[in-house]
N, C-alpha and C positions, 0 to 999 in steps of 0.2 A: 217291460224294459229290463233289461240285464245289464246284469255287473259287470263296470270293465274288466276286461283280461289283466290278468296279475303279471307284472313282468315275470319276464324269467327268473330261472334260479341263478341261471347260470352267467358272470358276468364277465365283460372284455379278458381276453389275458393280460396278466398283469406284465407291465412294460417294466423292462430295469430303469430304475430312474439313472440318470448322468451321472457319475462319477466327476467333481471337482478336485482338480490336482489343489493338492494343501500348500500354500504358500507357506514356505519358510517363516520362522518364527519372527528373521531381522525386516521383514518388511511388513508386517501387519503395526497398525495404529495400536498400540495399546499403551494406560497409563499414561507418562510422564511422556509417552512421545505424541501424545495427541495435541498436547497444550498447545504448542506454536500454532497450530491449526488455527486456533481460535482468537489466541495472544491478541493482532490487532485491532479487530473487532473489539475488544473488551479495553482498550487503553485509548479508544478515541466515544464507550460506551455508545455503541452500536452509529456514531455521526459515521456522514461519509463526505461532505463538504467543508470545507471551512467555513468559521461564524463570519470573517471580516479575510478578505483577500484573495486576490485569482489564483498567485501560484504556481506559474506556469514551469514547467523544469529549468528554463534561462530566469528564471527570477531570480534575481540574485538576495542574501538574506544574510544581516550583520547585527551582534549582539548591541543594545542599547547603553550596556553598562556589563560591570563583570558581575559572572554566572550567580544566581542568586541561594542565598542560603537556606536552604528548608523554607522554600515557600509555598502556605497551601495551595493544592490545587495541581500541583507541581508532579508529575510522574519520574520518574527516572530517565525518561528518553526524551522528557523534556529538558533536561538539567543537562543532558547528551548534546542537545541538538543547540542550548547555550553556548558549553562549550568548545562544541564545534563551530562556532557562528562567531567566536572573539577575532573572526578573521572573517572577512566576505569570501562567502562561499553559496550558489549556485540551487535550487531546489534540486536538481540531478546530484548533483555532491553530497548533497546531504543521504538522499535517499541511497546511494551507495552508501556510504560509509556507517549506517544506519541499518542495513541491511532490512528494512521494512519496505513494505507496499507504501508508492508514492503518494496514494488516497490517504494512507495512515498518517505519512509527514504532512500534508496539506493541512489537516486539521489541527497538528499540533502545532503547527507555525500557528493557525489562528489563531488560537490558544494564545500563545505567545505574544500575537502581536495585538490582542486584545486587553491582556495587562502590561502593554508599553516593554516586554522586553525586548522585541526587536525591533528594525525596520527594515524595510525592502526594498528594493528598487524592481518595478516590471518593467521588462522590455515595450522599446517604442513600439507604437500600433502599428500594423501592417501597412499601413497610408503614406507611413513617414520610409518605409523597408523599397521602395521605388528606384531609389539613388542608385543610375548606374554607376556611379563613383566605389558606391560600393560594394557591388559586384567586384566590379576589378581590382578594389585592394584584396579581397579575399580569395581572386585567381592567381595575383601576385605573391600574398602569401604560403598559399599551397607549392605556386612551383619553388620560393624560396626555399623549401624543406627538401 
Protein backbone atom coordinates (compact mmCIF):
# COMPACT_ATOMS: atom_id res chain seq x y z
CA UNK A 1 0.00 0.00 0.00
CA UNK A 2 1.20 3.56 -0.53
CA UNK A 3 1.03 6.80 0.77
CA UNK A 4 -1.31 9.31 -0.63
CA UNK A 5 0.04 11.88 -2.89
CA UNK A 6 0.90 15.04 -1.05
CA UNK A 7 -0.94 17.96 -2.43
CA UNK A 8 0.65 20.35 -4.21
CA UNK A 9 2.79 23.11 -3.13
CA UNK A 10 1.38 25.18 -5.26
CA UNK A 11 -1.90 26.77 -4.31
CA UNK A 12 -5.00 28.58 -6.24
CA UNK A 13 -4.07 32.17 -7.19
CA UNK A 14 -4.80 34.29 -4.82
CA UNK A 15 -8.14 36.37 -5.70
CA UNK A 16 -8.32 40.26 -4.74
CA UNK A 17 -10.91 40.13 -2.07
CA UNK A 18 -14.02 42.94 -2.85
CA UNK A 19 -13.19 46.17 -1.90
CA UNK A 20 -16.31 47.63 0.24
CA UNK A 21 -16.96 51.35 -0.35
CA UNK A 22 -16.70 52.98 3.48
CA UNK A 23 -19.81 54.36 4.42
CA UNK A 24 -19.70 57.72 5.74
CA UNK A 25 -19.18 58.23 9.21
CA UNK A 26 -23.10 60.14 9.45
CA UNK A 27 -24.79 56.90 8.61
CA UNK A 28 -23.06 54.02 10.56
CA UNK A 29 -25.09 52.95 14.00
CA UNK A 30 -22.60 53.91 16.51
CA UNK A 31 -22.99 54.77 20.43
CA UNK A 32 -25.79 57.07 21.30
CA UNK A 33 -27.23 56.67 17.89
CA UNK A 34 -27.89 52.92 18.26
CA UNK A 35 -30.20 53.40 21.47
CA UNK A 36 -33.69 54.20 19.59
CA UNK A 37 -33.02 50.96 17.85
CA UNK A 38 -33.64 49.14 20.93
CA UNK A 39 -35.47 51.92 23.06
CA UNK A 40 -39.00 50.07 22.68
CA UNK A 41 -38.30 46.71 23.05
CA UNK A 42 -36.76 47.66 26.50
CA UNK A 43 -39.80 50.11 27.84
CA UNK A 44 -42.48 47.48 27.14
CA UNK A 45 -39.42 44.73 28.61
CA UNK A 46 -39.29 42.72 25.70
CA UNK A 47 -43.84 42.35 25.86
CA UNK A 48 -45.29 42.59 22.38
CA UNK A 49 -49.11 42.36 23.40
CA UNK A 50 -51.04 43.87 25.78
CA UNK A 51 -51.97 42.27 29.33
CA UNK A 52 -55.85 43.38 29.09
CA UNK A 53 -57.10 44.93 25.71
CA UNK A 54 -57.50 44.73 21.82
CA UNK A 55 -56.44 48.16 20.86
CA UNK A 56 -57.23 48.53 17.69
CA UNK A 57 -55.95 51.95 15.96
CA UNK A 58 -59.88 53.31 15.96
CA UNK A 59 -59.93 52.52 19.67
CA UNK A 60 -60.49 55.33 21.16
CA UNK A 61 -58.55 55.97 24.87
CA UNK A 62 -59.39 58.79 27.70
CA UNK A 63 -57.49 59.47 30.91
CA UNK A 64 -59.63 58.06 34.09
CA UNK A 65 -58.46 61.03 36.29
CA UNK A 66 -55.66 63.63 35.93
CA UNK A 67 -52.18 62.34 34.98
CA UNK A 68 -50.64 60.81 37.92
CA UNK A 69 -47.76 61.78 40.20
CA UNK A 70 -44.61 59.66 40.26
CA UNK A 71 -46.32 56.40 40.16
CA UNK A 72 -44.34 53.17 40.34
CA UNK A 73 -44.23 51.34 37.56
CA UNK A 74 -44.88 54.33 35.72
CA UNK A 75 -42.33 55.15 32.54
CA UNK A 76 -42.13 58.47 31.04
CA UNK A 77 -44.24 57.70 27.97
CA UNK A 78 -46.63 56.39 30.13
CA UNK A 79 -47.15 59.79 31.96
CA UNK A 80 -46.90 61.00 28.00
CA UNK A 81 -49.59 58.95 26.79
CA UNK A 82 -51.76 60.27 30.41
CA UNK A 83 -51.33 63.40 29.33
CA UNK A 84 -52.19 63.07 25.97
CA UNK A 85 -55.34 61.05 26.95
CA UNK A 86 -57.00 64.02 29.34
CA UNK A 87 -58.78 64.36 26.08
CA UNK A 88 -60.21 61.21 23.90
CA UNK A 89 -57.91 60.55 21.57
CA UNK A 90 -57.75 57.44 19.17
CA UNK A 91 -54.88 54.53 19.53
CA UNK A 92 -53.58 56.02 15.90
CA UNK A 93 -53.32 59.58 17.67
CA UNK A 94 -51.63 58.44 20.16
CA UNK A 95 -49.05 56.46 18.19
CA UNK A 96 -48.41 59.60 16.13
CA UNK A 97 -47.83 61.95 18.53
CA UNK A 98 -45.90 59.45 20.44
CA UNK A 99 -43.74 58.86 17.61
CA UNK A 100 -43.36 55.02 18.89
CA UNK A 101 -44.25 51.60 17.20
CA UNK A 102 -47.93 51.02 17.57
CA UNK A 103 -47.00 47.29 19.33
CA UNK A 104 -45.15 49.59 21.82
CA UNK A 105 -48.30 51.97 22.59
CA UNK A 106 -50.67 48.73 22.83
CA UNK A 107 -48.87 47.54 25.62
CA UNK A 108 -48.53 50.54 27.44
CA UNK A 109 -52.13 51.38 27.21
CA UNK A 110 -52.37 47.82 28.90
CA UNK A 111 -50.41 48.95 31.40
CA UNK A 112 -52.47 51.71 32.00
CA UNK A 113 -55.51 50.25 31.66
CA UNK A 114 -54.59 47.47 34.02
CA UNK A 115 -53.99 50.05 37.11
CA UNK A 116 -57.48 51.86 36.27
CA UNK A 117 -55.85 54.87 34.57
CA UNK A 118 -57.63 54.84 31.54
CA UNK A 119 -60.54 53.60 29.78
CA UNK A 120 -61.41 52.79 26.25
CA UNK A 121 -64.01 52.47 24.04
CA UNK A 122 -63.41 49.72 20.95
CA UNK A 123 -65.12 50.00 17.95
CA UNK A 124 -68.51 48.04 17.15
CA UNK A 125 -67.78 44.55 15.77
CA UNK A 126 -67.93 44.18 12.22
CA UNK A 127 -71.58 42.50 12.36
CA UNK A 128 -72.94 45.72 13.58
CA UNK A 129 -70.59 47.84 10.38
CA UNK A 130 -73.48 46.36 7.70
CA UNK A 131 -75.78 49.51 7.92
CA UNK A 132 -76.05 50.74 4.60
CA UNK A 133 -77.17 54.00 6.28
CA UNK A 134 -73.91 54.18 7.05
CA UNK A 135 -72.15 53.83 4.19
CA UNK A 136 -74.05 56.84 2.79
CA UNK A 137 -73.50 59.20 5.51
CA UNK A 138 -69.85 58.79 4.94
CA UNK A 139 -70.25 59.12 0.99
CA UNK A 140 -72.24 62.20 2.05
CA UNK A 141 -69.63 63.38 4.08
CA UNK A 142 -66.73 62.96 1.74
CA UNK A 143 -68.48 64.89 -0.94
CA UNK A 144 -69.43 67.67 1.61
CA UNK A 145 -65.68 68.51 1.87
Amino acid sequence: MMPPEEPPKERWPEQPRPSWPEQPSHDRFLDDQAGPMVRPYVMTSGRLEPTRGKFDLITLVVAAGPEPDGQLGLGPEHVSIMRLCQQVMSVAELTGHLDLPVATVRVMLGDLLDKGFINMQEPEPEADMHDIRLYKAVIDGLRAL
